[in-house]
N, C-alpha and C positions, 0 to 999 in steps of 0.2 A: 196204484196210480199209473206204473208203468203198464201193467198190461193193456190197461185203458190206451193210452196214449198209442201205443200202439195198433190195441184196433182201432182207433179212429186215423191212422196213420194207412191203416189197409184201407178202408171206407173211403178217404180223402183221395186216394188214387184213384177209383171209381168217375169221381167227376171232373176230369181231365178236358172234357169236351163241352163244361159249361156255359161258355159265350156260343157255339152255335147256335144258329137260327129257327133251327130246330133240333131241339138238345134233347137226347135220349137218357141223359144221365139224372138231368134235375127230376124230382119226384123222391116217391118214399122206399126207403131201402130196409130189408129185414136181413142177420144174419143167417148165413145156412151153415149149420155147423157140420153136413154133410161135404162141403165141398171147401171146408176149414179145419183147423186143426189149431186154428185159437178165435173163439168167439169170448171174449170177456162182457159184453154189455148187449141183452138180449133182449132190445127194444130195437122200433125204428129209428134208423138214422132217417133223418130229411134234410135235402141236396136243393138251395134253391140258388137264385140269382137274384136278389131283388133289386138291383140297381146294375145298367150295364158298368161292365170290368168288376164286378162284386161277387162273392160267392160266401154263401151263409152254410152252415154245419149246423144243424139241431138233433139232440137225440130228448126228445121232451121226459121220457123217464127219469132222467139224470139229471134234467135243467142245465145241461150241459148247449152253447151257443158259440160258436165261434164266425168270424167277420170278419173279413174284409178285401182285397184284390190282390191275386196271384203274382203278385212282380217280389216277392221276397222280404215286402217289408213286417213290421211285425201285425200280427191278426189281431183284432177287439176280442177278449175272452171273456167269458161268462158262465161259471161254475162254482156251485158249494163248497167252502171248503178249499178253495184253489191256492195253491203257495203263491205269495205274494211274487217270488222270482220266477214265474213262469211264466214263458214266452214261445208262440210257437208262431211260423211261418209259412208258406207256399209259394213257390215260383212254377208259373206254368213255363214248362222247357219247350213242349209243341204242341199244338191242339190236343195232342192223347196223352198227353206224360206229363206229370207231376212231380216237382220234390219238396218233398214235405219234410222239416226241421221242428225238432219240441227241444229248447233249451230251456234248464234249472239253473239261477244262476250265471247265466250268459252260456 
């Protein structure tokens, strides 16, 4: 579970720039284990927006879903299996930079 959390903690940096108006981030993402040195989950990720200040996480292999708007509050999660005390978050700091939070537990 941690090493997941983690690659999708690298993946979730990638869409830092998802309210632009023309967003080069949103779309489908595959690992390249050539320019990594941790690929845990060897599906696509897909990077959307479906509602403006929203930003969705899917990796459909996993049934792994995460939602909702970078201000730091906690994200909608949706995954098999998922510890009931998992909570993870995103605050966009500037159009390109992300920080991304997965707490167990608080």
């Amino acid at each position: 579970m941690k090493k997941f959390l983690l690659a999708l903690v690298l993946f979730a940096a990638s869409a830092a720039t998802a309210f632009a108006a023309q967003n080069p981030w949103v779309g489908r993402w595959k690992p390249d284990a050539a320019k990594s040195n941790f690929v845990e989950v060897e599906d696509t990720l897909i990077i959307s927006s479906p509602a403006a200040g929203v930003l969705r996480w899917e990796y459909p292999a996993i049934k792994f879903k995460m939602q909702g708007n970078p201000d730091g509050s906690n994200m909608i999660l949706s995954y098999p299996n998922m510890p009931t005390d998992l909570t993870e978050s995103v605050t966009m700091l500037t159009p390109t930079k992300l920080m991304y939070l997965v707490k167990v537990d608080g």
